[in-house]
TORZAFI-810467 format. One record per residue (C-alpha): residue number from 1; y, z, x; residue in three letters. Coordinates in steps of 0.001 Angstrom, whole numbers, plus 500000, padded with zeros to 6 digits. Each point is the difference from the previous one (the first is absolute). Layout:
N
+-----+--------+--------+--------+------+
:  nr :      Y :      Z :      X : rest :
+-----+--------+--------+--------+------+
: NUM :      Y :      Z :      X :  ALA :
...
+-----+--------+--------+--------+------+
REM end
This chain:
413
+-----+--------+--------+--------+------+
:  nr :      Y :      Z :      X : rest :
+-----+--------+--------+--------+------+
:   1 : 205014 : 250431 : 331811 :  UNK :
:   2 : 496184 : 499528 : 499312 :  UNK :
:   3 : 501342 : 496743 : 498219 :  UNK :
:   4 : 501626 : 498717 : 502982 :  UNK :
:   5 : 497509 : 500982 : 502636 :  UNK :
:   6 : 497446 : 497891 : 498124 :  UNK :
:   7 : 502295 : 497517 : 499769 :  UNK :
:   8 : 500699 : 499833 : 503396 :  UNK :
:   9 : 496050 : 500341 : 501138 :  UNK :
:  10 : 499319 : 497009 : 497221 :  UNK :
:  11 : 502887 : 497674 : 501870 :  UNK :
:  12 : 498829 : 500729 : 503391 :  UNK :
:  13 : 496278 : 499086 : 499197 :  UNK :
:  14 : 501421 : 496531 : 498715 :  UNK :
:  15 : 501661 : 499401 : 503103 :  UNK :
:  16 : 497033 : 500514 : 501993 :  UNK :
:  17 : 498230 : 497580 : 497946 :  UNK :
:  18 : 502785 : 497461 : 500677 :  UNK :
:  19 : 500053 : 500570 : 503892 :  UNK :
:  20 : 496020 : 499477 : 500206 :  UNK :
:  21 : 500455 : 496352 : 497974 :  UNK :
:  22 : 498040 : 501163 : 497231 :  UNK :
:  23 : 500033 : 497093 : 496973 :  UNK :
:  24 : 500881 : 500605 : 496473 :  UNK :
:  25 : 496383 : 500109 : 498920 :  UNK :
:  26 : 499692 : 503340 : 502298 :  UNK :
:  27 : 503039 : 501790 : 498681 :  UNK :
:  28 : 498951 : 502866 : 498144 :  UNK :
:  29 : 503497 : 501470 : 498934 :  UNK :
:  30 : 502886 : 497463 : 499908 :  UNK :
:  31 : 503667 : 501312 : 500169 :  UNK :
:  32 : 501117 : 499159 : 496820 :  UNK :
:  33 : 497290 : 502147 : 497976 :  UNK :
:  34 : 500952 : 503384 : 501547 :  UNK :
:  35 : 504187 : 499208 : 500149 :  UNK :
:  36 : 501426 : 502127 : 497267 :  UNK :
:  37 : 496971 : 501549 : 498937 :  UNK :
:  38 : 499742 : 503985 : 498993 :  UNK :
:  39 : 498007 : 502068 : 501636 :  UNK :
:  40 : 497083 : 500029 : 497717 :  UNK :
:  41 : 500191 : 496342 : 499541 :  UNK :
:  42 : 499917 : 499985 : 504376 :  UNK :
:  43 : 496607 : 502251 : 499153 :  UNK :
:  44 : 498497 : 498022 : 498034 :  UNK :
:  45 : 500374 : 496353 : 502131 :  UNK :
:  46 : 498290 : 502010 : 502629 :  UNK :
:  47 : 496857 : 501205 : 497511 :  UNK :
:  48 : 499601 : 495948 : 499382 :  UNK :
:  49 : 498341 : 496634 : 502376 :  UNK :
:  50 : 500878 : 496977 : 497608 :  UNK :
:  51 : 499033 : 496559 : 501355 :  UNK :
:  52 : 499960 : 496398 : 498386 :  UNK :
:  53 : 496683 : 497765 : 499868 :  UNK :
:  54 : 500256 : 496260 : 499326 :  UNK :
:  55 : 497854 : 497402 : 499945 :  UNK :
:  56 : 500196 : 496537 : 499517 :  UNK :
:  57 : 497365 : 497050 : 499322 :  UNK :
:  58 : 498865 : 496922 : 501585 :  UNK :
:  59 : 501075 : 498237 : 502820 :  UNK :
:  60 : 498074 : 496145 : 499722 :  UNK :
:  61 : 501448 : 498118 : 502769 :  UNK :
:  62 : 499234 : 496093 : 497906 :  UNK :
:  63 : 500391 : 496886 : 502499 :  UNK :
:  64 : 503527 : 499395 : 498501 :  UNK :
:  65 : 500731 : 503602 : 501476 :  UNK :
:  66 : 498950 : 499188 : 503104 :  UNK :
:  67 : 501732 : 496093 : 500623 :  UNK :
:  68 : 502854 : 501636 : 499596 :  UNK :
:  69 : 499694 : 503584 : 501707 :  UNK :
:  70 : 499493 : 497891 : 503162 :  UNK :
:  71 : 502653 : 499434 : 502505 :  UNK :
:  72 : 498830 : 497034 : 502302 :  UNK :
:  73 : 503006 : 500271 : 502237 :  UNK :
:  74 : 498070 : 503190 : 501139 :  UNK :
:  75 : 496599 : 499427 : 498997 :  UNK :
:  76 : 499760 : 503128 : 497865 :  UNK :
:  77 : 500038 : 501426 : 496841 :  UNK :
:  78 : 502468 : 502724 : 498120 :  UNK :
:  79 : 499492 : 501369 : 496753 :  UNK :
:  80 : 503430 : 502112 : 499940 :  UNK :
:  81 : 502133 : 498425 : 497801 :  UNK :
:  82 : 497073 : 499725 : 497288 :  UNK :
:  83 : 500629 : 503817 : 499754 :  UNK :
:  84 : 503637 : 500469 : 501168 :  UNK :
:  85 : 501425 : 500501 : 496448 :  UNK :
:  86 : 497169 : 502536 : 498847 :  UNK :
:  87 : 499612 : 501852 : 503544 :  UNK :
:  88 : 502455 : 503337 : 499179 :  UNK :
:  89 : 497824 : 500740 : 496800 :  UNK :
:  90 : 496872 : 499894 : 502705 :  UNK :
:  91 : 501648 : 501782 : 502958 :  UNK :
:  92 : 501970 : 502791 : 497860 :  UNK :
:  93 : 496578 : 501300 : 498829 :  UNK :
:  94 : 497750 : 502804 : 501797 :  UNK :
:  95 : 496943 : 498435 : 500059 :  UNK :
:  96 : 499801 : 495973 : 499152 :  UNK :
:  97 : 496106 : 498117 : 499291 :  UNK :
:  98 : 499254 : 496450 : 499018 :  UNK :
:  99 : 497575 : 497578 : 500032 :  UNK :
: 100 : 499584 : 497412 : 502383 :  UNK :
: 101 : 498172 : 497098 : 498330 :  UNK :
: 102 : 497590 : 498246 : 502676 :  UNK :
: 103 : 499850 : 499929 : 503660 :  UNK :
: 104 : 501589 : 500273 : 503404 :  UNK :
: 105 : 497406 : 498301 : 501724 :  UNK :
: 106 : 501859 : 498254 : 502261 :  UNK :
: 107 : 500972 : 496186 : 500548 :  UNK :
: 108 : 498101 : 499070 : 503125 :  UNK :
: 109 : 496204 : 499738 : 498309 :  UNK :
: 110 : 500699 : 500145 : 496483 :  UNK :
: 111 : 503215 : 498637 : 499204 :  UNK :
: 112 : 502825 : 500959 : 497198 :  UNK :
: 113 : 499157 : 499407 : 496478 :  UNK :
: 114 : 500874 : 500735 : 496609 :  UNK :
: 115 : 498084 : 499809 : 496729 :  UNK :
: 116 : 497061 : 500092 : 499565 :  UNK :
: 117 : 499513 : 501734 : 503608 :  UNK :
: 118 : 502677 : 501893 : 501303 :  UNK :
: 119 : 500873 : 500678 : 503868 :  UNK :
: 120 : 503527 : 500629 : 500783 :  UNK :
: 121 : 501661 : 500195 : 502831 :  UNK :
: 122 : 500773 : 503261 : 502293 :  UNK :
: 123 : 503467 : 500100 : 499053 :  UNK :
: 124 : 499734 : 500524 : 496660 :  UNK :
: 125 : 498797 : 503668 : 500540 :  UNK :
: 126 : 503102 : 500357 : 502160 :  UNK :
: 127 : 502049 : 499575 : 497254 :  UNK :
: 128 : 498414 : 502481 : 497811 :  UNK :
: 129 : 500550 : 502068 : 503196 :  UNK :
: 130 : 503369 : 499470 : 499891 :  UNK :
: 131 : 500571 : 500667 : 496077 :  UNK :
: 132 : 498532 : 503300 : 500318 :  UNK :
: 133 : 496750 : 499464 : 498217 :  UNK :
: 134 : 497368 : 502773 : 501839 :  UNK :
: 135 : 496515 : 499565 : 498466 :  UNK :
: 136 : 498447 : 496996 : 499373 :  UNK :
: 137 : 497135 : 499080 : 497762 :  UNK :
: 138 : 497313 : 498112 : 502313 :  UNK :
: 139 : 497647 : 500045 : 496881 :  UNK :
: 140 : 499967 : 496776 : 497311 :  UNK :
: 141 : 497913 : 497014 : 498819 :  UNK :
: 142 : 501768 : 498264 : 503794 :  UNK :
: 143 : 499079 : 502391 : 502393 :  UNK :
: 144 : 496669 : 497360 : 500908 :  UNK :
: 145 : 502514 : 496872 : 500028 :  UNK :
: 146 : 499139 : 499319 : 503833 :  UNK :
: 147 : 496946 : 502116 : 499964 :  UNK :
: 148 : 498879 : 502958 : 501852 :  UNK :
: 149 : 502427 : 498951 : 502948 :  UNK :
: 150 : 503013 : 499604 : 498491 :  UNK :
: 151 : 498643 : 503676 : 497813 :  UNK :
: 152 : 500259 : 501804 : 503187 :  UNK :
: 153 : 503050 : 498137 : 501731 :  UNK :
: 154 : 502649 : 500658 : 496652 :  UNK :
: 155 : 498818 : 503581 : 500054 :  UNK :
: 156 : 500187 : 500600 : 503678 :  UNK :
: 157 : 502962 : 498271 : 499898 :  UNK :
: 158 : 501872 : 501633 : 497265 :  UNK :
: 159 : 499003 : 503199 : 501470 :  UNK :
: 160 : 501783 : 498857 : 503466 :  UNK :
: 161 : 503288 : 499924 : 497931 :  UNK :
: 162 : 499862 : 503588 : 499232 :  UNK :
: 163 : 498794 : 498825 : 496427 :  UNK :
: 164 : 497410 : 502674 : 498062 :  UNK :
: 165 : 497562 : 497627 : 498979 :  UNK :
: 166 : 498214 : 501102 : 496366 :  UNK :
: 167 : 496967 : 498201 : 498121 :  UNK :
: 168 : 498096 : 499512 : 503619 :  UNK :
: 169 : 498819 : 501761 : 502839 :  UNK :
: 170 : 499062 : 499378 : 503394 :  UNK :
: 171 : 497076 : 501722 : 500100 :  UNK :
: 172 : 497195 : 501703 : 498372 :  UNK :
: 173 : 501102 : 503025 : 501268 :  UNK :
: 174 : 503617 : 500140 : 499202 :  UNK :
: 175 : 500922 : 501080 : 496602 :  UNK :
: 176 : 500848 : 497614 : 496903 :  UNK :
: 177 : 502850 : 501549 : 499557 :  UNK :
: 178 : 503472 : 501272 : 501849 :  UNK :
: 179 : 501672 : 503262 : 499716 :  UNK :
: 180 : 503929 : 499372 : 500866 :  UNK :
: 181 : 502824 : 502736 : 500322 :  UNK :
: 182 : 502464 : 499353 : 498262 :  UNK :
: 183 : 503140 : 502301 : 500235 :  UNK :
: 184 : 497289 : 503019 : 500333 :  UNK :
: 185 : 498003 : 498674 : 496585 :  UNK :
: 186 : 496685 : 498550 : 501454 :  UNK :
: 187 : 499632 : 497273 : 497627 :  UNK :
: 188 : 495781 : 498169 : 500077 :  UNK :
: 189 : 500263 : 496357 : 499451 :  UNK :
: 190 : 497156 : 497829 : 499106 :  UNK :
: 191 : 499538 : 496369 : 498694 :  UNK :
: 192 : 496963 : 498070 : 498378 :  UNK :
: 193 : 499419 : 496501 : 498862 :  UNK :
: 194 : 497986 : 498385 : 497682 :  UNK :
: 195 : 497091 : 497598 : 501235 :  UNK :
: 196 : 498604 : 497451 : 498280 :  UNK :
: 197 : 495784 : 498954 : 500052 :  UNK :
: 198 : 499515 : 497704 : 503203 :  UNK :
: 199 : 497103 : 497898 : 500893 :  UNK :
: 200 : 496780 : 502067 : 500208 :  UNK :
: 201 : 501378 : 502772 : 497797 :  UNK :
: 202 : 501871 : 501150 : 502835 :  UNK :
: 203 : 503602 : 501082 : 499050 :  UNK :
: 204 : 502708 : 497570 : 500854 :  UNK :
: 205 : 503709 : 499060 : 500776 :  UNK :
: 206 : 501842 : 497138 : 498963 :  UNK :
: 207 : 496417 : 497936 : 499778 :  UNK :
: 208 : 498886 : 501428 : 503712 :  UNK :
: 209 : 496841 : 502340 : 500303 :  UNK :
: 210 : 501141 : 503406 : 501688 :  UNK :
: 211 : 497819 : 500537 : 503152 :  UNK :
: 212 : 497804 : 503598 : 500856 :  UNK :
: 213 : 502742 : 499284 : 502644 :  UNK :
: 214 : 503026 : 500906 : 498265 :  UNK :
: 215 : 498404 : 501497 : 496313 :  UNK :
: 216 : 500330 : 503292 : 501126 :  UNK :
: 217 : 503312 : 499827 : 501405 :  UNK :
: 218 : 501457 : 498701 : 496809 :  UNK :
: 219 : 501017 : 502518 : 496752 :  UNK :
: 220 : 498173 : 497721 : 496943 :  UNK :
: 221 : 499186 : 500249 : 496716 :  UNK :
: 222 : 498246 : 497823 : 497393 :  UNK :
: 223 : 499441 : 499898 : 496022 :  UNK :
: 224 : 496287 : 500057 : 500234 :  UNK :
: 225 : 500529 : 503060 : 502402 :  UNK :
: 226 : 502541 : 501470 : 498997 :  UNK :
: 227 : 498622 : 503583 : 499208 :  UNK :
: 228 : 498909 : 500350 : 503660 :  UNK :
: 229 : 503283 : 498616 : 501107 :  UNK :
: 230 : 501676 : 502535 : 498075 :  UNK :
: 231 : 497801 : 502520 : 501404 :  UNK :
: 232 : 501289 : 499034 : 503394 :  UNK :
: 233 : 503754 : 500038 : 498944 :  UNK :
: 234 : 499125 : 503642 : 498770 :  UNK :
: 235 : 498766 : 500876 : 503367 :  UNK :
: 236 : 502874 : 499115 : 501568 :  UNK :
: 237 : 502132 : 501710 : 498118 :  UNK :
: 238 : 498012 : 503028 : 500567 :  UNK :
: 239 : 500498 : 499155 : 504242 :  UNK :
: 240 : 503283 : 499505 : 499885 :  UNK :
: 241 : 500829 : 503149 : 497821 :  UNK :
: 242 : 497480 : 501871 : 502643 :  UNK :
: 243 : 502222 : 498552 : 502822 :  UNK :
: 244 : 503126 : 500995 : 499013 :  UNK :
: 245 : 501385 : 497566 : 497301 :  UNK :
: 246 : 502541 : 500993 : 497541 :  UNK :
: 247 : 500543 : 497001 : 498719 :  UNK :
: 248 : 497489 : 497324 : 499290 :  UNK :
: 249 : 500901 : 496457 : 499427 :  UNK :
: 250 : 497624 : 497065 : 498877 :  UNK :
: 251 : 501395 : 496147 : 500804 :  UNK :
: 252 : 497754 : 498026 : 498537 :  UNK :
: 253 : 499366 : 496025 : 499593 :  UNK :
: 254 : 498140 : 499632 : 496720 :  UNK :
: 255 : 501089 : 498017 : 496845 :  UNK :
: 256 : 499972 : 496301 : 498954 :  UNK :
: 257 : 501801 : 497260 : 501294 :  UNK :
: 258 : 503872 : 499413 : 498001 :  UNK :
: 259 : 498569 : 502554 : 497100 :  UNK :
: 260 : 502923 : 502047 : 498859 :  UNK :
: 261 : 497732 : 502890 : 498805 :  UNK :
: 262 : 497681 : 502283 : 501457 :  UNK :
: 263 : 496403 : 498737 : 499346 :  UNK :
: 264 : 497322 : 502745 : 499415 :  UNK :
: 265 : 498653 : 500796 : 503319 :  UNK :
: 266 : 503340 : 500728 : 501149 :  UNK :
: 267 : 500609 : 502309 : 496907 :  UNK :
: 268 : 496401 : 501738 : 500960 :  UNK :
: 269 : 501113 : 500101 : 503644 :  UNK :
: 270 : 503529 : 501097 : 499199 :  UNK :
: 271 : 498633 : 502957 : 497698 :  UNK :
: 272 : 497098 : 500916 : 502534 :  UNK :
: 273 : 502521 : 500979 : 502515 :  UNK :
: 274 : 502590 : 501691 : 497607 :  UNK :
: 275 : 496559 : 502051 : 498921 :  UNK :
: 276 : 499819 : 500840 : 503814 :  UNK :
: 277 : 503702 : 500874 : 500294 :  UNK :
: 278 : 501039 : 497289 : 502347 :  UNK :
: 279 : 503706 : 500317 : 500094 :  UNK :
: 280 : 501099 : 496226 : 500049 :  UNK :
: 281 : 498516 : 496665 : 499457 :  UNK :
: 282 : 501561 : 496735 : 501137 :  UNK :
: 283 : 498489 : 496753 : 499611 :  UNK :
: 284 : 500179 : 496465 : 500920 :  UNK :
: 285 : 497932 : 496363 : 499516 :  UNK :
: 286 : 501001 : 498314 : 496274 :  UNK :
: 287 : 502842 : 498304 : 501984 :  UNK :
: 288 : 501887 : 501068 : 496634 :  UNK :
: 289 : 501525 : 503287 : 499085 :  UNK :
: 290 : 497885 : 502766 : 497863 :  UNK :
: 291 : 501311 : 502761 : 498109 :  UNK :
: 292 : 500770 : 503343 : 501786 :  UNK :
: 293 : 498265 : 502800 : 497924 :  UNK :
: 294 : 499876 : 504048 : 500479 :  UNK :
: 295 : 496392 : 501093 : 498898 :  UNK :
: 296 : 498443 : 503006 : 499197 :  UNK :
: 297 : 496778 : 501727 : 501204 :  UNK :
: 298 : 497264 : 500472 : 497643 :  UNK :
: 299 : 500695 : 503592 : 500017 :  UNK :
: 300 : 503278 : 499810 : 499238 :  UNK :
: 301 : 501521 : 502042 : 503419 :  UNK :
: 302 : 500786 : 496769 : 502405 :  UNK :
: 303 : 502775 : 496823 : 499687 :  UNK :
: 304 : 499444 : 497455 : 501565 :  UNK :
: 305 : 502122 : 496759 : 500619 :  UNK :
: 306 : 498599 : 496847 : 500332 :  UNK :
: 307 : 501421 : 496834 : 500997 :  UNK :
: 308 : 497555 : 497442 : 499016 :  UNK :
: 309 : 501793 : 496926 : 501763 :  UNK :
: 310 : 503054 : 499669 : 501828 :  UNK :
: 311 : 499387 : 496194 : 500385 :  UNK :
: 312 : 501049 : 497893 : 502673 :  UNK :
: 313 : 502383 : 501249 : 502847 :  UNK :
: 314 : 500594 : 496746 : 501655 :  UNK :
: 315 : 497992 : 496500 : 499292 :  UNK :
: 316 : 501128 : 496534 : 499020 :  UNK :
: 317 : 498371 : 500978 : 496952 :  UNK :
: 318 : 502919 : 498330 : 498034 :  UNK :
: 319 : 500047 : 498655 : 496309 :  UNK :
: 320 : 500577 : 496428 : 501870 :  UNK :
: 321 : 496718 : 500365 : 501634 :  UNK :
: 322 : 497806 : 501082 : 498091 :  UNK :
: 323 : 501836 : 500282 : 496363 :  UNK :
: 324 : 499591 : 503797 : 499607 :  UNK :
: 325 : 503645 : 501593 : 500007 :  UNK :
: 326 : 497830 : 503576 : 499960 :  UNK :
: 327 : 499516 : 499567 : 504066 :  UNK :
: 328 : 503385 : 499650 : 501221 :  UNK :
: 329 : 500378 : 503550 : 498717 :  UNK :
: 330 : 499054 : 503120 : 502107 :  UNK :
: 331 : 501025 : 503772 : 500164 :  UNK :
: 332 : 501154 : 502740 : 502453 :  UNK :
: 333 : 498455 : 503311 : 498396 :  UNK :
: 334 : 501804 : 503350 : 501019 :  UNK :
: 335 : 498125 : 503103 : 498981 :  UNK :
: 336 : 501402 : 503758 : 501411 :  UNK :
: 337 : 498218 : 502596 : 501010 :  UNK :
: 338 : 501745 : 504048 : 500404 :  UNK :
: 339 : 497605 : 502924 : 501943 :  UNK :
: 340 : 501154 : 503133 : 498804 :  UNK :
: 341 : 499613 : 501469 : 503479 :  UNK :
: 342 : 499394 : 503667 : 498749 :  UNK :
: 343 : 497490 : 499477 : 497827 :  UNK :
: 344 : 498558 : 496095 : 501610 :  UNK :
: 345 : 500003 : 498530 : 496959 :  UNK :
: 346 : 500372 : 496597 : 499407 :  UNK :
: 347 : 502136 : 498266 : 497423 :  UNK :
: 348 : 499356 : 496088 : 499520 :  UNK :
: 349 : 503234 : 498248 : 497933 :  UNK :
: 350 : 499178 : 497068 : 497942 :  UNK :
: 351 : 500458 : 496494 : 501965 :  UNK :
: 352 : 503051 : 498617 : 499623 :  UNK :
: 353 : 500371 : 496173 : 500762 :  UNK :
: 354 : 501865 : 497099 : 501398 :  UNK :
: 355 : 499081 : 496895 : 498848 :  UNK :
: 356 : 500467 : 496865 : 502590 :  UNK :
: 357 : 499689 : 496281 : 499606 :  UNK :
: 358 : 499415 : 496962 : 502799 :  UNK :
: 359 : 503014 : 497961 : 500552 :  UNK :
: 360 : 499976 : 496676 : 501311 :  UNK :
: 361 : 502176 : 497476 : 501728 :  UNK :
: 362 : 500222 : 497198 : 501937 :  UNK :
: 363 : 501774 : 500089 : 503409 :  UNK :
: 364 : 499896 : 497504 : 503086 :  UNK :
: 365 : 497415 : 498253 : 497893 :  UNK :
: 366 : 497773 : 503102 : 499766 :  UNK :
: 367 : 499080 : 501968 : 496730 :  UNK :
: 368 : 500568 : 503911 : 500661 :  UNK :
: 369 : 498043 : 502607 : 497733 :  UNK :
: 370 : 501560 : 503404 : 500202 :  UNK :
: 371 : 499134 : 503033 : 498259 :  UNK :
: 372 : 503581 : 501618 : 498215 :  UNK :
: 373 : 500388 : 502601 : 497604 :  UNK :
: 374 : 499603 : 498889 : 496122 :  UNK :
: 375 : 502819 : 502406 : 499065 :  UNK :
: 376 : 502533 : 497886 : 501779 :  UNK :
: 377 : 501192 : 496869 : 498150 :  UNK :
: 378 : 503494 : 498834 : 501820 :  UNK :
: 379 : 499046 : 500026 : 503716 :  UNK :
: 380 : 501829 : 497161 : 502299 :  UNK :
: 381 : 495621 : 499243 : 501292 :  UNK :
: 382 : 499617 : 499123 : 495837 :  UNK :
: 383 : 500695 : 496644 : 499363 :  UNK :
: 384 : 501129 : 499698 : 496246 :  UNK :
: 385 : 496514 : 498876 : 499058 :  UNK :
: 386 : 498747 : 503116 : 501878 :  UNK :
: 387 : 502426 : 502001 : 498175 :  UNK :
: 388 : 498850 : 499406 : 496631 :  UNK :
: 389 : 495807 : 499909 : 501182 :  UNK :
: 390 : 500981 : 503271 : 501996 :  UNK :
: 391 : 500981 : 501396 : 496493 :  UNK :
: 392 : 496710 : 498338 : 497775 :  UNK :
: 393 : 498060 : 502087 : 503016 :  UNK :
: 394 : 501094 : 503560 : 499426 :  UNK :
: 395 : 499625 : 499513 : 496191 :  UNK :
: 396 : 496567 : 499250 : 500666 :  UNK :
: 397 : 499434 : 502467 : 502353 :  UNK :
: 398 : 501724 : 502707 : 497822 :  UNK :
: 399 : 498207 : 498921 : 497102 :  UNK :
: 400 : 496942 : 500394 : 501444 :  UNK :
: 401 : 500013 : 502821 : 501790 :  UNK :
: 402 : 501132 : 502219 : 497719 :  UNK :
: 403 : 498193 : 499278 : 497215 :  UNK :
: 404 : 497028 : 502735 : 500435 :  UNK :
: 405 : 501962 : 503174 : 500589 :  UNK :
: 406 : 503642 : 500500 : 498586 :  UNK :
: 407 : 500169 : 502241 : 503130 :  UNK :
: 408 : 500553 : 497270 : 502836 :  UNK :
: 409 : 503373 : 499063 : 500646 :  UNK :
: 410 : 501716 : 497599 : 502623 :  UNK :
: 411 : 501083 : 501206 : 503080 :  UNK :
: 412 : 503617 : 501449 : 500504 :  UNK :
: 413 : 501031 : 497656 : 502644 :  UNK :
+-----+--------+--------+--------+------+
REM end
């Protein structure tokens, strides 16, 4: 009887999450885990919160991107189908961050661009929207492509969308960091990117001085500064865990352009944080994939994994382009996380992955690039060119990826 009352309470509480519209990220106990389940085994579902993080890398909206993203008949833009293929692997997760290479600065005073200055258009964070991605990294070597303006307008804008914006703030006196619940785990999320020396030794992006304006708005660090950076990573770790954070995630853009290895700052870096017990470390910029790693604090008591590069999301980075097969290639990285809801502890899983590849086509006289998964080789959207590259893509991938820690394995998808 005690079986079936719980049972019955269990069902009922499903059903009210279905009459309020709640999504799939927001179910906490799905039907199918507690059907046929003993007692003990209904006991111990309700001791445990277990939600899925996953990140992905860049999104570098090139020229060729953007002739063909745009619809003339309406005068618009829509990046959908760039994403259609990949979306469920977005949406299905509980919490969703990637980086958004560039700007939204809008068209009227600065014009859409690609390479070397990047300012796409509005609709492009609508279809992140719409794949399910919820934080976005605001904080790379692009953020200055249309200068302080275009700074504030992607933010402002992103944040309109319902985005949580990471890597920037809008003012001095918000935090450089956000605190998110996630299926009751409060989960601190914070990015940083890498600067490079500017004219009059002021730190720069992508060639451009950063102003007083914006410098303190920005999460930055540099090799000639890097102890104080790290310094300032430590103390906000320290805020976050002071504010409530179980879970602490670094995204960080650091690295060196199409290098399939970590370089040494990011090892230093990458071993800082597992030092300070940050719980996950994702990481974007080399436009190439980077191993995935699990490290171990200094003292022995702390794993951490790191994901040194998950490479390009979606570019026209193709091997036709610019002769580097290495950039077509990109990753979706999954990584669980159970709170044993007696006790509060929290268990991090080691990432699993799904490896994806950009397809193209031409259609109606118009390349398409679309981002589709790597472990998928006999689609009807392959053509039987793209069948055989689709293959050459995941062997890469796999080969890469996996060749740190014997502990990372694909994705069961």
């Amino acid at each position: 009887m005690k079986n079936t009352f719980k049972l019955i309470i269990l069902l009922a509480f499903i059903i009210i999450l279905g009459v309020f519209g709640l999504n799939n990220k927001e179910t906490v106990i799905e039907k199918e885990e507690i059907e046929n389940k003993s007692e003990e085994e209904i006991e111990d579902i309700e001791k445990i919160r277990e939600i899925n993080i996953t990140a992905v890398g860049d999104f570098l909206i090139h020229k060729e991107i953007l002739e063909t993203q745009y619809y003339p008949e309406t005068d618009s833009y829509d990046f959908k189908n760039t994403i259609q293929y990949v979306k469920k692997y977005l949406e299905e997760a509980d919490l969703t961050i990637a980086n958004m290479e560039g700007t939204l600065a809008g068209a009227e005073n600065f014009g859409y661009s690609g390479y070397p200055s990047f300012n796409a258009p509005d609709e492009l964070a609508d279809a992140m929207k719409w794949a399910g991605i919820d934080v976005v990294n605001n904080m790379n070597n692009h953020s200055l492509d249309r200068d302080v303006r275009g700074f504030f307008r992607t933010r402002e804008f992103l944040e309109s969308k319902g985005f949580d914006v990471i890597g920037t703030r809008g003012s001095s006196s918000e935090n450089r960091y956000i605190i998110k619940d996630v299926n009751g785990i409060k989960v601190g999320i914070i990015s940083y990117s890498y600067t490079m020396m500017a004219e009059g030794g002021l730190r720069g992006l992508n060639g451009i001085p950063i102003s007083t304006e914006v410098y303190d708005l920005m999460n930055t660090f540099r090799e000639d500064t890097l102890d104080s950076d790290l310094q300032n990573m430590k103390e906000q770790i320290e805020k976050m865990r002071a504010e409530g954070a179980e879970l602490v995630i670094f995204y960080m853009h650091w690295g060196d352009e199409y290098a399939l290895e970590p370089n040494e700052t990011q090892i230093r870096i990458a071993q800082f944080l597992t030092d300070e017990k940050v719980d996950i470390i994702f990481a974007t910029h080399p436009h190439s994939i980077q191993p995935i790693d699990i490290l171990k604090s200094s003292d022995g008591s702390f794993e951490t994994p790191v994901i040194y590069s998950m490479g390009n999301f979606l570019s026209s980075q193709r091997t036709e382009r610019i002769q580097n097969p290495y950039t077509e290639d990109g990753v979706i990285v999954s990584v669980k996380v159970i709170k044993d809801l007696n006790t509060n502890e929290i268990k991090v899983n080691y990432p699993t992955y799904l490896p994806t590849w950009v397809n193209w086509y031409e259609k109606d006289g118009r390349l398409f690039y679309e981002v589709v998964p790597a472990t998928v080789n006999d689609a009807e959207y392959l053509t039987e060119e793209g069948k055989t590259r689709v293959v050459e893509s995941f062997n890469r991938t796999k080969s890469i990826i996996e060749s740190y820690n014997d502990k990372i394995v694909l994705e069961d998808n």
